[in-house]
Legacy VTK file of the C-alpha trace (Angstrom):
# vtk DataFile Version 3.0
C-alpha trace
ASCII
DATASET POLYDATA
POINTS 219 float
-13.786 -3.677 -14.440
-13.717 -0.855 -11.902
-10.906 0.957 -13.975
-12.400 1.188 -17.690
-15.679 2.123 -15.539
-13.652 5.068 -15.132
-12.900 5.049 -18.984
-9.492 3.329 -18.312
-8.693 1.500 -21.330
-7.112 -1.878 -19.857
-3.984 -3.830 -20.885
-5.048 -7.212 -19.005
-2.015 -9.256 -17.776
-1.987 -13.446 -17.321
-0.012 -16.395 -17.054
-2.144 -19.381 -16.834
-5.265 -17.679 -16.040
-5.575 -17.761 -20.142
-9.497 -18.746 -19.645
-10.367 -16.029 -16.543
-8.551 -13.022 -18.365
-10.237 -13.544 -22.044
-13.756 -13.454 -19.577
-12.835 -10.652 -18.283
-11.698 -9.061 -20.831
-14.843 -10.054 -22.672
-16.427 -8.754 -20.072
-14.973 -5.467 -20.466
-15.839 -4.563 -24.174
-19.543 -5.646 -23.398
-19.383 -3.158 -21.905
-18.051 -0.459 -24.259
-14.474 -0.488 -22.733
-11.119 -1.377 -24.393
-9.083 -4.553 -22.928
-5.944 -6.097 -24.551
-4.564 -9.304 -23.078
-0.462 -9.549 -22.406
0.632 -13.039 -21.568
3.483 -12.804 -19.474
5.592 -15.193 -17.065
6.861 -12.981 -14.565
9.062 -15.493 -12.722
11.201 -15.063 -16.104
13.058 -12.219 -15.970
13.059 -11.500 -19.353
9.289 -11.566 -20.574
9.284 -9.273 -16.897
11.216 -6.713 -18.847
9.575 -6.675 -21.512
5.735 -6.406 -20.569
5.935 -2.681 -19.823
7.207 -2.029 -23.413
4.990 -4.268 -25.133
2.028 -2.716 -23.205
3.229 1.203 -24.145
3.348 -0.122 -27.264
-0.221 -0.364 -27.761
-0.851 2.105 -25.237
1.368 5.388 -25.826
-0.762 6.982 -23.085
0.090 4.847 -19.785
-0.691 6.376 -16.534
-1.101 3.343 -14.328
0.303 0.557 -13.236
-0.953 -2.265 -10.464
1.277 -4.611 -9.027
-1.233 -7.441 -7.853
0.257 -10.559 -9.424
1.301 -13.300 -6.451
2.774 -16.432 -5.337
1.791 -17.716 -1.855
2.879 -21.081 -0.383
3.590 -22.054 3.097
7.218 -22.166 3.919
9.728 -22.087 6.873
13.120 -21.391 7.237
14.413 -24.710 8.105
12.005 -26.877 5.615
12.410 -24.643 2.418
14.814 -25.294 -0.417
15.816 -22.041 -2.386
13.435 -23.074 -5.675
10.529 -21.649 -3.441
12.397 -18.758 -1.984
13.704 -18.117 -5.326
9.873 -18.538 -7.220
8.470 -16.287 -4.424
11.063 -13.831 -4.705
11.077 -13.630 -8.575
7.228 -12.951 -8.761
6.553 -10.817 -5.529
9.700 -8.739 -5.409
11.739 -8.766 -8.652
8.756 -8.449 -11.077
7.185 -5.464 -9.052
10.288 -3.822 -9.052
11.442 -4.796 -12.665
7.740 -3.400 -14.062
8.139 -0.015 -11.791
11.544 0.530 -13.338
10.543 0.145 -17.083
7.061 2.047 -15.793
9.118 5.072 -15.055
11.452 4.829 -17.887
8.399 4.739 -20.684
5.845 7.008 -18.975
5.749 10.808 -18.335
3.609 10.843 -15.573
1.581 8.185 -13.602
0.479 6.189 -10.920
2.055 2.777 -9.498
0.004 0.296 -7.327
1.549 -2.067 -5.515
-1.002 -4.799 -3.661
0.373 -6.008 -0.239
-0.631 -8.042 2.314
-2.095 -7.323 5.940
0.470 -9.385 7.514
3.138 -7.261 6.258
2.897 -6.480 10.048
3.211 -9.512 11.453
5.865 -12.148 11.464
3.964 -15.410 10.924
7.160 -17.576 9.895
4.793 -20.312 8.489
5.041 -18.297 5.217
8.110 -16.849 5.437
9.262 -16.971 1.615
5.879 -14.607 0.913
5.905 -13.021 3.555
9.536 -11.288 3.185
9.441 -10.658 -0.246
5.145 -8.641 0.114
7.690 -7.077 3.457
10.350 -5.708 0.872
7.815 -4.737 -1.771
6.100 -2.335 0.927
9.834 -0.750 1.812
10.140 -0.889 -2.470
7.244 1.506 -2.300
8.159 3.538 -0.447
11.708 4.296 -2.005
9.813 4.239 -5.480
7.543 7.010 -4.105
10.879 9.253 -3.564
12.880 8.192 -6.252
9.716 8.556 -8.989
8.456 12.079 -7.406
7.423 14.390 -8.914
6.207 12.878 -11.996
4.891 8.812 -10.564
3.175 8.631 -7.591
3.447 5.308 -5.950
1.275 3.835 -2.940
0.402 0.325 -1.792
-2.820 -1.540 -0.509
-2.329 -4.175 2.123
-5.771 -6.007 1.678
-6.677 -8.444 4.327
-9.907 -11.229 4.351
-11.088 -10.631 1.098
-10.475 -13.498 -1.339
-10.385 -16.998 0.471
-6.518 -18.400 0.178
-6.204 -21.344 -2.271
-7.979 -24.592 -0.846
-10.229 -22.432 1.533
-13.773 -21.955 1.617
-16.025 -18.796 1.998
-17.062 -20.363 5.182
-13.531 -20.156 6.453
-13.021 -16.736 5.237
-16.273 -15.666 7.613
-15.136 -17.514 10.472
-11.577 -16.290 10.400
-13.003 -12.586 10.010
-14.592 -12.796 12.747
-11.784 -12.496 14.671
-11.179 -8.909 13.365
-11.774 -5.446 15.089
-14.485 -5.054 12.115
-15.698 -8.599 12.491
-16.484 -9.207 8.815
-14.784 -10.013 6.048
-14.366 -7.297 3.206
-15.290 -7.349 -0.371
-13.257 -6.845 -3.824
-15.151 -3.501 -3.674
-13.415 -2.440 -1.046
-9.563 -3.075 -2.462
-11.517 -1.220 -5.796
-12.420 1.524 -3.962
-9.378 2.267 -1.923
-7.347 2.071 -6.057
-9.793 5.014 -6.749
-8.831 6.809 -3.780
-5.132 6.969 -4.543
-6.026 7.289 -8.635
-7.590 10.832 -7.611
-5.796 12.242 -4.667
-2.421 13.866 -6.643
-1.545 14.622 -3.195
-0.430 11.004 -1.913
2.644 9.215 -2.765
4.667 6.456 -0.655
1.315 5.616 1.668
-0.142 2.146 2.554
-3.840 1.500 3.071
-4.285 -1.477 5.634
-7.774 -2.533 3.619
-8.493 -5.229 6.361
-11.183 -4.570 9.257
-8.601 -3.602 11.532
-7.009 -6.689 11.644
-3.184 -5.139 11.196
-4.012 -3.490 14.822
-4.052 -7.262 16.442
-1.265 -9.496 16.864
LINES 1 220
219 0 1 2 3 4 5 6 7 8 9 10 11 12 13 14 15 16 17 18 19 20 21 22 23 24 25 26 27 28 29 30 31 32 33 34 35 36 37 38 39 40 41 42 43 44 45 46 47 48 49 50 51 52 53 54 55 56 57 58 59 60 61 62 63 64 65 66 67 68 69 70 71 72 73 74 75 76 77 78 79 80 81 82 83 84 85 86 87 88 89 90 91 92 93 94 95 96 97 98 99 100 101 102 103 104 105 106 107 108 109 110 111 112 113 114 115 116 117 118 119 120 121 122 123 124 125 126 127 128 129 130 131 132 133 134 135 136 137 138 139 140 141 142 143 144 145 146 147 148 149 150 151 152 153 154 155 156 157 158 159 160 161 162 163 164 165 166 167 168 169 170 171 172 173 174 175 176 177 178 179 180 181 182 183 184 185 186 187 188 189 190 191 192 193 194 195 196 197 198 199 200 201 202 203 204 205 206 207 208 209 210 211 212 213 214 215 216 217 218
């Protein structure tokens, strides 16, 4: 919504989120903006490689891309089987790094998003299937940012109590917050804000934005 604001017209991925992305979509041409919807599986590696295509070919002039599809489940080393390593790998690490690679090999020039996590930081081996692969696609951005340069910038967002994790409550969101340097929780406005930020300084490449009260400064 915040991006065809800006006159961005939008090419709207999903997987099962079939209802929430024809909303928002609908949403978006209320509004006088364009939105196209691109189902895509990105655990599959081969409807991966072929979203970026199918997008330019509606869109000829793609500038930006943002990486915010995830998978999060709890796992540890010694209680995980490889199908959850494998699913969380597939869809935080290979897609990202699949859709950067046909990103750069379609578009002239642009702008590659990658959304992190706060606890990129840490080492909280409760989710250690997520949290390795959101570790790797932070290094990923990085080499991106040097390997893309001059023509693709590419920067990452590490958001951090936003969105309440599935089967949590607002209420736990606000109580875990306030356990941050900020003490509050942030808002979707603030992860849309700091996408603007890197959208219009051509002077940034390979930098992370901790969105998250302060709470990657804590152990």
């Amino acid at each position: 919504l915040m991006l065809s604001s800006l006159g961005y017209p939008i090419a709207l991925h999903y997987h099962r989120s079939d209802q929430m992305a024809r909303h928002t979509a609908s949403e978006i041409r209320k509004k006088g903006g364009l939105c196209e919807l691109f189902p895509c599986d990105l655990s599959d590696e081969e409807q991966a490689s072929s979203l970026i295509k199918n997008v330019h070919k509606r869109f000829s002039n793609l500038q930006v891309l943002i990486n915010n599809a995830s998978l999060f489940e709890e796992s540890r080393f010694l209680s995980s089987d490889l199908r959850l390593w494998n699913e969380h790998f597939a869809v935080n690490l290979r897609a990202p790094f699949i859709l950067c690679s046909a990103f750069k090999a379609v578009c002239k020039k642009g702008h590659i998003i990658n959304i992190l996590d706060t606890h990129i930081v840490k080492n909280k081996t409760s989710q250690v299937a997520y949290l390795l692969a959101k570790k790797a696609l932070a290094e990923l951005t990085k080499l991106a940012a040097v390997e893309f340069a001059p023509d693709i910038r590419v920067n990452g967002i590490a958001p951090g109590f936003i969105l309440p994790p599935k089967g949590k409550s607002n209420e736990y969101l606000q109580t875990r917050s306030q356990k941050v340097p900020l003490r509050k929780r942030g808002s979707v406005s603030n992860i849309t804000r700091c996408v603007q930020f890197f959208l219009e300084n051509d002077y940034v490449t390979g930098q992370l934005i901790f969105c998250d009260g302060g709470e990657h400064l804590i152990s």
